[in-house]
NUZAVEX-348349 format. One line per 5 residues: their letters; for each residue x negated, y, z negated of C-alpha. Coordinates in Angstrom, 1 decimal. Each point is the difference from the previous one (the first is absolute). Example, Ala and Ser with C-alpha at 12.3 -4.5 7.8 and 13.67 -1.06 7.14 Angstrom:
NUZAVEX-348349
AS> -12.3 -4.5 -7.8 | -1.4 3.4 0.7
This chain:
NUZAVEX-348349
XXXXX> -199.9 62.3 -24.0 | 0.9 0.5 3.9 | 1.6 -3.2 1.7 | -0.6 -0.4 3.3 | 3.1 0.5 2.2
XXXXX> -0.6 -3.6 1.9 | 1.5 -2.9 -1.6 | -0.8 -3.7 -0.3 | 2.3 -2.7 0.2 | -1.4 -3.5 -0.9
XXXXX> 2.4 -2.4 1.4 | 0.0 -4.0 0.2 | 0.9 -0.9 3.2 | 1.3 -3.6 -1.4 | -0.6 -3.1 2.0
XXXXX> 0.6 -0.4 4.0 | 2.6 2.4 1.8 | 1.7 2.7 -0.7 | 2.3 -2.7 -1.3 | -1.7 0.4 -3.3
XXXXX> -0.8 3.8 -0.3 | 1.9 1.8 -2.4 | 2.4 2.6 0.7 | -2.1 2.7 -1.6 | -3.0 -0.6 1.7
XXXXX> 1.7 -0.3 3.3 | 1.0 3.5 -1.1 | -3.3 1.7 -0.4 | -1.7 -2.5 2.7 | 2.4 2.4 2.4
XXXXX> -0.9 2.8 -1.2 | -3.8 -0.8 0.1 | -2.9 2.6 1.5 | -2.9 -2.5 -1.0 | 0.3 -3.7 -0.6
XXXXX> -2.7 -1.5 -1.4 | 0.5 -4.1 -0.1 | -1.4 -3.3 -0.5 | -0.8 -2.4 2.8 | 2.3 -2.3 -1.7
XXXXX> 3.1 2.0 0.6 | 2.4 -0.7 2.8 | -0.5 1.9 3.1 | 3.7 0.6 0.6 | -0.1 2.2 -3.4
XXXXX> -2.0 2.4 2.2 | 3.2 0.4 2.4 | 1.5 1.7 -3.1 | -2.4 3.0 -0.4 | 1.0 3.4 2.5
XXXXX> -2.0 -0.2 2.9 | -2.6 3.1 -0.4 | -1.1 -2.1 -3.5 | -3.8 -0.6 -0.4 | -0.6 -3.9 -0.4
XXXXX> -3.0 -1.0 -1.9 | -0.5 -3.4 -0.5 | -2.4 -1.0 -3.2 | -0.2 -3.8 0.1 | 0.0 -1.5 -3.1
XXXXX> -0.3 -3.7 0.9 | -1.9 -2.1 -1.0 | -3.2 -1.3 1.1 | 1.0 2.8 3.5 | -1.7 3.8 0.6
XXXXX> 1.9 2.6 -2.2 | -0.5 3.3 -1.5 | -1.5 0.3 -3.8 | 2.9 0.9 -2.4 | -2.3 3.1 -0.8
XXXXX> 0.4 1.1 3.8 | 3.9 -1.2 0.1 | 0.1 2.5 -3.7 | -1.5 2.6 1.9 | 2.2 0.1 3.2
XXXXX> 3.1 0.1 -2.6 | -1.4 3.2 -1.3 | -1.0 1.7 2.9 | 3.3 -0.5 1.4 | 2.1 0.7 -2.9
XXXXX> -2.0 3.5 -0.2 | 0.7 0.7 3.3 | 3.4 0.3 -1.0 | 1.4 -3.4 1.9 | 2.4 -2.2 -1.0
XXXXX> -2.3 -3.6 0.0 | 1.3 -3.7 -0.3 | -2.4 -2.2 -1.5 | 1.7 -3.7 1.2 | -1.0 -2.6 -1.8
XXXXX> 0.7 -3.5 1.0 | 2.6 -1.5 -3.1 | 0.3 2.0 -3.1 | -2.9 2.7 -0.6 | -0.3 -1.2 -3.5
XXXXX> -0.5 -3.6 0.3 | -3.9 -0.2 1.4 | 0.8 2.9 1.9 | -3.2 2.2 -1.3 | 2.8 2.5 -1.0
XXXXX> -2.2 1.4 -2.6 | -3.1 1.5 1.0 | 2.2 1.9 3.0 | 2.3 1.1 -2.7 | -3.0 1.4 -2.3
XXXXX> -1.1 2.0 3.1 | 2.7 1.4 0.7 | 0.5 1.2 -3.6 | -3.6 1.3 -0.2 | 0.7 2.2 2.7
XXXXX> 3.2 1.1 -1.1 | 2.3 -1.5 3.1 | 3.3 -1.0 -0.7 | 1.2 -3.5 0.7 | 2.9 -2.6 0.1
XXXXX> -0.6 -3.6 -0.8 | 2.9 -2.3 2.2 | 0.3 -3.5 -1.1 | -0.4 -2.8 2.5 | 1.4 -3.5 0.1
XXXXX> -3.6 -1.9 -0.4 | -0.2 -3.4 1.5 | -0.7 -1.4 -3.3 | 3.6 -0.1 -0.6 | 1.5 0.1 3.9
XXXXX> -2.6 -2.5 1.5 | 1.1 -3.4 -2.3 | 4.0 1.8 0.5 | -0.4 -0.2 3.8 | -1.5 -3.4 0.2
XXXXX> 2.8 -1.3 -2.5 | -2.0 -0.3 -3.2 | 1.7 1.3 -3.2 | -3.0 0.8 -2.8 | 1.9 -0.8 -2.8
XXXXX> 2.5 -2.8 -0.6 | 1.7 -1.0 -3.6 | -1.5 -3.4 -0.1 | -3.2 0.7 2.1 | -1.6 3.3 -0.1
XXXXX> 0.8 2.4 -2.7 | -2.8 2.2 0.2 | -2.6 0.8 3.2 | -2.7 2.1 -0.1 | -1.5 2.2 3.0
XXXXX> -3.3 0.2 1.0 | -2.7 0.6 2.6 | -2.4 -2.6 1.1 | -2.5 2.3 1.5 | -2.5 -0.6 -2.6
XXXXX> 1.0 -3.3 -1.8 | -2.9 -0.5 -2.5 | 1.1 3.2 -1.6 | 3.0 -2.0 -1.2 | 1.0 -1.9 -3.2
XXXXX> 1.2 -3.5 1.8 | 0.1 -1.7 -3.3 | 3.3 2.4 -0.8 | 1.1 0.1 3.5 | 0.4 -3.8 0.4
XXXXX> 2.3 0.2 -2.3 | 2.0 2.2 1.5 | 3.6 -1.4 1.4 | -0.4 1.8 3.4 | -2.6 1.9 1.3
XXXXX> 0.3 2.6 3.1 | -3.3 0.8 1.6 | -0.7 3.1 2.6 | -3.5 0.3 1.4 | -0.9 -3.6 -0.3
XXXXX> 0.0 -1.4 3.6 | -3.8 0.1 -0.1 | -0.5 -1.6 -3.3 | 2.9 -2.9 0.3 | -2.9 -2.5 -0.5
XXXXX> -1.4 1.6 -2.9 | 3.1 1.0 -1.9 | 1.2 -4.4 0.7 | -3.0 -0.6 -1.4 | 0.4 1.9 -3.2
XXXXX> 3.5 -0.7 -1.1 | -1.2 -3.6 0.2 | -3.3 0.1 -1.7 | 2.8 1.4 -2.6 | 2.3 -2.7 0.1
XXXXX> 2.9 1.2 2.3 | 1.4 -3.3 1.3 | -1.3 -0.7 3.6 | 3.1 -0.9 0.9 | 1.3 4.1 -0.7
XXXXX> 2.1 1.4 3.0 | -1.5 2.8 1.8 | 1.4 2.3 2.7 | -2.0 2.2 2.0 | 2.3 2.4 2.3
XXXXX> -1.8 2.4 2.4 | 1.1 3.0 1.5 | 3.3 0.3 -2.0 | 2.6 1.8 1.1 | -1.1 0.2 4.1
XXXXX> 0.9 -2.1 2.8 | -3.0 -2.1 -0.4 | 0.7 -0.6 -3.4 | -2.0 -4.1 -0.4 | 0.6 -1.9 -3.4
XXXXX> -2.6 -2.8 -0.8 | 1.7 -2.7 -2.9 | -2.2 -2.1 -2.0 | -2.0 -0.8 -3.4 | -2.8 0.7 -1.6
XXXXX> -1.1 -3.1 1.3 | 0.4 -0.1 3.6 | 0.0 4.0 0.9 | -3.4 0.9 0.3 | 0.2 -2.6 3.0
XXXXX> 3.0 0.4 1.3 | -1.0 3.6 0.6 | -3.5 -0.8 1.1 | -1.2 2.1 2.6 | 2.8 2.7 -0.6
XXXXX> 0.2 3.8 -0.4 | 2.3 0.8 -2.5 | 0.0 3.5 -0.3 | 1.7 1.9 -1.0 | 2.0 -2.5 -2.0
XXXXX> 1.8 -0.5 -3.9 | -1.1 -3.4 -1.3 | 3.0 -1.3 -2.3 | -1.0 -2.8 -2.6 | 2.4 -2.2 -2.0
XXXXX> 3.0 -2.2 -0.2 | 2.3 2.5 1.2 | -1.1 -0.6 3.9 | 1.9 -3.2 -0.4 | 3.0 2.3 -0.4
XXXXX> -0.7 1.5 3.6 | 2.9 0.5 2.6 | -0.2 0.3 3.8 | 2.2 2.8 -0.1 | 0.4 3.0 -2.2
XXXXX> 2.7 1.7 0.8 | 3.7 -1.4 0.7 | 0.4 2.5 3.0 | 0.2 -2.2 3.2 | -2.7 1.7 2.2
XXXXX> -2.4 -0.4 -3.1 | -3.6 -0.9 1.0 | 0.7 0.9 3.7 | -1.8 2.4 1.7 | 1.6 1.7 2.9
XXXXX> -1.4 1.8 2.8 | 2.2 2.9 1.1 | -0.8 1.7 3.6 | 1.2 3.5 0.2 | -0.8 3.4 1.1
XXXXX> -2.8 1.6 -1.3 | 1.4 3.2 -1.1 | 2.8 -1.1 -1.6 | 0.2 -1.3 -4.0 | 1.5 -3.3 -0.4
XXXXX> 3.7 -0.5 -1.8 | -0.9 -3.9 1.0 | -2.7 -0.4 -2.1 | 2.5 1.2 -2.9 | 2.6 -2.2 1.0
XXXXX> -2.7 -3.3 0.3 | -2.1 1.1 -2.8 | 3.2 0.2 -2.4 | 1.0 -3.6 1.0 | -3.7 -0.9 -1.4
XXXXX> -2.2 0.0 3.4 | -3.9 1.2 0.4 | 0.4 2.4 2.8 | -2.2 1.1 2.7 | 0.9 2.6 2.3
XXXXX> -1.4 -0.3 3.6 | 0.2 3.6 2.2 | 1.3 -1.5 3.3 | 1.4 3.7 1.7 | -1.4 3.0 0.1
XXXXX> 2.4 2.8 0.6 | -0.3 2.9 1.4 | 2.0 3.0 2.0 | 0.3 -0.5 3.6 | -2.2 1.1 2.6
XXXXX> 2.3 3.3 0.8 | 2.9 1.4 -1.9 | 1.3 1.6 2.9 | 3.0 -2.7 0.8 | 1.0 -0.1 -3.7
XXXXX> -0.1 3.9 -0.3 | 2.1 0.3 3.0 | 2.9 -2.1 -1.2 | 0.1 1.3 -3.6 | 0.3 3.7 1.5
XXXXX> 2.9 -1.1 1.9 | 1.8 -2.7 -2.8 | 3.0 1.8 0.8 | 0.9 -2.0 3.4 | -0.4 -3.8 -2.1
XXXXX> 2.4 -1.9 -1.5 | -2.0 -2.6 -1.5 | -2.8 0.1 -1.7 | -1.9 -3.5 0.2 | -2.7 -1.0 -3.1
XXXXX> -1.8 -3.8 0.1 | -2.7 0.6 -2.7 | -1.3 2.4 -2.7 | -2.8 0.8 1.9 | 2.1 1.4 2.7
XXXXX> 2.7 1.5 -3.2 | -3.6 1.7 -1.3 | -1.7 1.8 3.0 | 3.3 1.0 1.1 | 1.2 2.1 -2.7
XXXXX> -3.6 0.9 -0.6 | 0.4 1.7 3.6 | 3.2 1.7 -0.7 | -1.9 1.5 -2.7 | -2.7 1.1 1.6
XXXXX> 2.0 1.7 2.5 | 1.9 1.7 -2.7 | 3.2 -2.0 -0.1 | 1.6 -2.3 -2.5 | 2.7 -2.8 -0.7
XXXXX> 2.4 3.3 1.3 | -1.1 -0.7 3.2 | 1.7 -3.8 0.5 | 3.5 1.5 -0.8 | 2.1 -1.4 2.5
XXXXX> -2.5 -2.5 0.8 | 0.9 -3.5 -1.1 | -2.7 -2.6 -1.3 | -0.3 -3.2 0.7 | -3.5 -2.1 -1.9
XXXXX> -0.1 -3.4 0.3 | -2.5 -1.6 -3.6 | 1.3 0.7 -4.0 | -3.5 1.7 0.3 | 0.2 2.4 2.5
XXXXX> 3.9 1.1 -1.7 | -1.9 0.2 -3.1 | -3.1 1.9 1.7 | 2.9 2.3 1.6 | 2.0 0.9 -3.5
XXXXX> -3.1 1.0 -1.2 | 0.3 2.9 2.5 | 3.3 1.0 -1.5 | 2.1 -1.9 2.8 | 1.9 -2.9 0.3
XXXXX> 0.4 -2.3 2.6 | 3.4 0.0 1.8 | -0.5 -4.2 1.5 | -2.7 -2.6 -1.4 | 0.5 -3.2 2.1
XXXXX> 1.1 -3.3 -2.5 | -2.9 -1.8 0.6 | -3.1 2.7 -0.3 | -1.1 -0.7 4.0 | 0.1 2.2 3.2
XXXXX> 2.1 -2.9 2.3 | 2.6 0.5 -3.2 | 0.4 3.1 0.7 | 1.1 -0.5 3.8 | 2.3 -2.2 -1.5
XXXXX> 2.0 1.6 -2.7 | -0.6 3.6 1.6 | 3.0 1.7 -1.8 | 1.1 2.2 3.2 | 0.2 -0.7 3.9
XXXXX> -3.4 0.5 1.6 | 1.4 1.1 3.4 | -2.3 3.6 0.7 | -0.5 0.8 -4.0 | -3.1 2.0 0.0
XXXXX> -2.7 -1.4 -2.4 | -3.2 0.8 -1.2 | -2.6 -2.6 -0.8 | -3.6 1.2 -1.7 | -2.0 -2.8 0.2
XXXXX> -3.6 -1.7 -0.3 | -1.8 1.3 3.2 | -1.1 -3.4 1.4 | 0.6 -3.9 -0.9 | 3.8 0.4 -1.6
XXXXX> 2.4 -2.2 1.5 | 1.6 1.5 3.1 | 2.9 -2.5 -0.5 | 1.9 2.5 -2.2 | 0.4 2.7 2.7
XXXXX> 0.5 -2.7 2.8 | 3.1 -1.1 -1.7 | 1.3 4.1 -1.3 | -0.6 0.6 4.1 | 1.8 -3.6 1.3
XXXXX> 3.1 1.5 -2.2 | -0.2 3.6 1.6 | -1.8 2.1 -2.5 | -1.9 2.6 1.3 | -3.0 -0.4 -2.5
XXXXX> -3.2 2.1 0.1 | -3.2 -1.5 -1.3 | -2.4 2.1 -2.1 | -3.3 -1.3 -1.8 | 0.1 1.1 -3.4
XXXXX> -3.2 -1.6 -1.0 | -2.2 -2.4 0.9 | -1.5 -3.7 -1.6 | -3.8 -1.3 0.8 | -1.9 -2.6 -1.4
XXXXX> -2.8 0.7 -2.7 | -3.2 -0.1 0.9 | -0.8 -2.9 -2.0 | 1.0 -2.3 -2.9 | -1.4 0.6 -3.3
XXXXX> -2.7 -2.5 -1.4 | 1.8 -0.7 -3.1 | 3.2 -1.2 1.9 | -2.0 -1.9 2.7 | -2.1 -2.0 -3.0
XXXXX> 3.1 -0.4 -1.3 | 1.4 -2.0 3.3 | -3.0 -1.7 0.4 | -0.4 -1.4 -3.7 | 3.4 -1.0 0.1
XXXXX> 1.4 1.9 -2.6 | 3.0 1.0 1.6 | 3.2 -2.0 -0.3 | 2.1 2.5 2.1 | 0.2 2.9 3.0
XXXXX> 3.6 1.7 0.1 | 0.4 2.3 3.3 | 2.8 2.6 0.1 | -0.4 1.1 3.6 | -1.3 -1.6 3.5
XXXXX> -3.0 2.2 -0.2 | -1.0 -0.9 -3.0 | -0.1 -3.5 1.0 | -2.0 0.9 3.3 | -2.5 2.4 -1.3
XXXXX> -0.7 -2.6 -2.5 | -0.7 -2.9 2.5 | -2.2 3.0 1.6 | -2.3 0.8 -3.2 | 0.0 -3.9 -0.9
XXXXX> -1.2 -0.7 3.4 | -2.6 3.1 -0.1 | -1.9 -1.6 -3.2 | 0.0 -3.4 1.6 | -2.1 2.2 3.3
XXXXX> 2.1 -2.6 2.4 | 3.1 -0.1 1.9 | 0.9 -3.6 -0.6 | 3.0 -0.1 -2.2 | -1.2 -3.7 -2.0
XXXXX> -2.1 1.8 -2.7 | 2.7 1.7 -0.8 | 2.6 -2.3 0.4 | -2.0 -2.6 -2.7 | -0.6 2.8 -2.2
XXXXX> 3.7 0.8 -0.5 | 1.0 -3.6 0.2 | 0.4 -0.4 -3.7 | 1.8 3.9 -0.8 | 3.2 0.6 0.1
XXXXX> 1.3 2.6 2.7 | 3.0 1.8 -0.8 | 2.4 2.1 2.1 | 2.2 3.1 -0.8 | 2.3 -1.0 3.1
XXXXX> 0.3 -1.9 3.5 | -1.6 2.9 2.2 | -3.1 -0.9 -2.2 | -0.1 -3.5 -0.6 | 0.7 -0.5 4.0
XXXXX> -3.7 2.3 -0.3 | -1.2 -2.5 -2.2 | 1.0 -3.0 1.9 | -1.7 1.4 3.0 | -3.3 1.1 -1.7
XXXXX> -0.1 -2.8 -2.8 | 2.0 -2.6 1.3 | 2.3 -0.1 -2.7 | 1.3 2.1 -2.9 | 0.9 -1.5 -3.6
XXXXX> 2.7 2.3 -1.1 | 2.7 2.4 1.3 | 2.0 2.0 -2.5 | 3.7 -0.1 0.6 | 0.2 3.8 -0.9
XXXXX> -2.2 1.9 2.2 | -1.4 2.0 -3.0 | -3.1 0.1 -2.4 | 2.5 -1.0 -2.7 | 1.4 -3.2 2.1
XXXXX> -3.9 -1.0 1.0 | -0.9 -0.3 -3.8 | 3.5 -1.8 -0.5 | -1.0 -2.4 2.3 | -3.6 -0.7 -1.4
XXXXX> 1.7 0.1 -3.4 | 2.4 -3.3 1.3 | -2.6 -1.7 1.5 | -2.7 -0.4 -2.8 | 2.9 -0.7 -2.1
XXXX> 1.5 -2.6 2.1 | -3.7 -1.4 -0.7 | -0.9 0.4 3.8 | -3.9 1.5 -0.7
């Protein structure tokens, strides 16, 4: 027997976000040549697979278009005979309804190897996340798991008497399913939760009985949804986690290119992230200035560093023209953010003066040497930074030359998912960490409103918190939004969580 050189990886994608995704299949997802998935995973999964990857989406929802499992069996093959590396995602776990099996059997028949990678399936995470245990001492010591795509097929009799029951597949058939536990004596007056789209930002729970759900949902869609039955739901919390930000989702704006060490920070304290890309960044229009001065570091004194965009393309220039770190000796370095230091060290080089307080106007005022004719260089963002910086360097004699490093433009457009977001009111806050993130916003807002009046945007982000990294972008705020919520006190991702971290706990949401 000859296996085919491909491999197939069956992985449950678990519920929502990459929030939920395990390790392992985050893993292989980035290592992926063909992903074949289910309409009812997550789009942001598919930001995890290498760009060349061949997406095929298969469906697999109910009642909605899809591919027949023997066509999805057959693209598995052909692919894993081809010699790729395939990810077959799978929304929750692959063996819990996930028609596992007959891909499985395929893939055997025609000798391809595989790798099944569990999933966390929403049968256990969907009544976690609304703050329903399924078992409880004195209330529930047993539930049972089933679908409710085909009801009739079921023995109601048993499963009435069943402490809780957990339902997938049933958002159809709600009536139906009512109907049958009480035609088998299930008290009418049974709890029953109902929680659709677990684990996302648009995450609804619907609370009632046996009794009075049917109505209360009248009219309705609930799917994709787990239907929770039993005495447990009067166990449910509002909150089910002790972290502060928990049940928050946060909007961060930031560049495009660049991953997010925020959404680590926020998403440890217990927040649903979203990332919004607010900058674009690119090299400059010409090299030429920047070239110029790093063939002739030798007559500067200072070198002068106000983001790690500018730390980035710099360096990444001194490369290119076949230099490194060697080059800056003699040169001192002054960088004005924690991040841009850190940004720098990771260059091999450390900074010889960060200001105290993480802004450009600090760094006027704690400069550790007399300005009077030092010689400084300053890469910087081609157009729209702050001119106020070399104003002040040139007010206290500096002789100060100005090169772009890079430069920052607005996207295009917002993403759909973020604007629905906005507009369904699903987001409790926006944190900005730069003026231009703040105006590029207000640009994109104002683009999907098609208007230049500033009142539909103002009334959408009346009820959101807006928070600031520090005062050069909160007066932005002020100006564009007419107010700002929150300022961190240090001028730093970590201070801008701190300071959303104080306020939910001081009970301020």
């Amino acid at each position: 027997m000859i296996l085919s050189s491909g491999k197939v990886y069956l992985i449950g994608a678990g519920v929502g976000a990459i929030a939920y995704l395990t390790l392992r299949g985050q893993q292989f997802l980035s290592q992926a040549e063909v992903l074949i998935y289910d309409a009812l995973v997550d789009e942001s999964l598919l930001n995890l697979v290498p760009t060349d990857c061949l997406l095929i989406n298969v469906g697999k929802r109910g009642g909605l278009p899809s591919c027949s499992q023997t066509e999805i069996n057959q693209l598995l093959v052909t692919h894993a005979l081809d010699g790729k590396r395939v990810i077959r995602l799978k929304s929750g776990d692959p063996f819990i309804f996930g028609r596992a099996n007959p891909e499985i059997q395929a893939l055997k028949e025609n000798n391809c190897l595989f790798e099944v990678i569990p999933g966390l399936s929403s049968a256990i995470a969907a009544p976690l996340l609304a703050g329903i245990p399924l078992t409880d001492k004195d209330l529930s010591q047993c539930f049972v798991v089933l679908t409710g795509h085909d009801p009739e097929s079921l023995n109601w009799q048993a499963l009435a008497q069943i402490d809780t029951l957990v339902i997938l597949m049933g958002g159809k058939t709600l009536p139906r399913i009512v109907e049958l536990l009480r035609s088998n004596l299930r008290s009418p007056e049974t709890p029953i939760a109902i929680i659709k789209n677990s684990g996302r930002t648009d995450q609804q729970v619907w609370i009632g009985t046996l009794a009075d759900i049917v109505e209360k949902t009248d009219g309705i869609t609930l799917s994709p949804s787990v239907i929770v039955i039993g005495a447990v739901i009067n166990l449910r919390t509002m909150a089910t986690s002790s972290y502060p930000l928990a049940g928050k989702t946060v909007l961060i704006t930031r560049a495009a290119e660049q991953s997010s060490h925020f959404t680590e920070l926020l998403t440890e304290q217990g927040a649903n992230v979203l990332e919004m890309p607010a900058l674009v960044i690119q090299p400059p229009s010409s090299w030429q200035t920047l070239d110029d001065a790093i063939a002739d570091l030798s007559r500067f004194q200072w070198l002068i560093l106000t983001s790690a965009n500018g730390v980035e393309y710099f360096f990444q220039r001194l490369q290119t023209l076949g230099k490194d770190s060697r080059a800056l000796a003699g040169l001192k370095i002054a960088v004005v953010g924690k991040k841009t230091a850190i940004t720098l060290k990771q260059y091999g080089v450390n900074a010889d003066f960060i200001p105290p307080n993480f802004v450009a106007d600090s760094l006027i005022e704690t400069f550790p040497e007399n300005l009077l004719d030092q010689t400084i260089l300053f890469p910087r963002v081609e157009t729209g930074g702050r001119d106020i910086l070399v104003k002040q360097l040139s007010e206290k004699g500096a002789n100060i030359t100005e090169v772009p490093a890079y430069q920052s433009g607005c996207p295009e457009s917002m993403t759909p998912d973020i604007w629905q977001a906005l507009i369904n009111q699903k987001i409790d806050i926006i944190t900005f960490a730069s003026s231009k993130t703040v105006q590029n916003f207000y640009t994109l807002v104002k683009q999907q409103f098609n208007s230049d009046s500033p009142e539909d945007l103002l009334k959408l982000l009346e009820p959101i918190c807006l928070a600031s990294i520090g005062p050069q972008t909160s007066q932005t705020c002020q100006q564009l939004f007419g107010r700002v919520t929150l300022e961190a006190e240090e001028y730093t991702l970590e201070g801008l969580t701190t300071v959303l971290i104080n306020w939910c706990l001081n009970s301020i949401f």
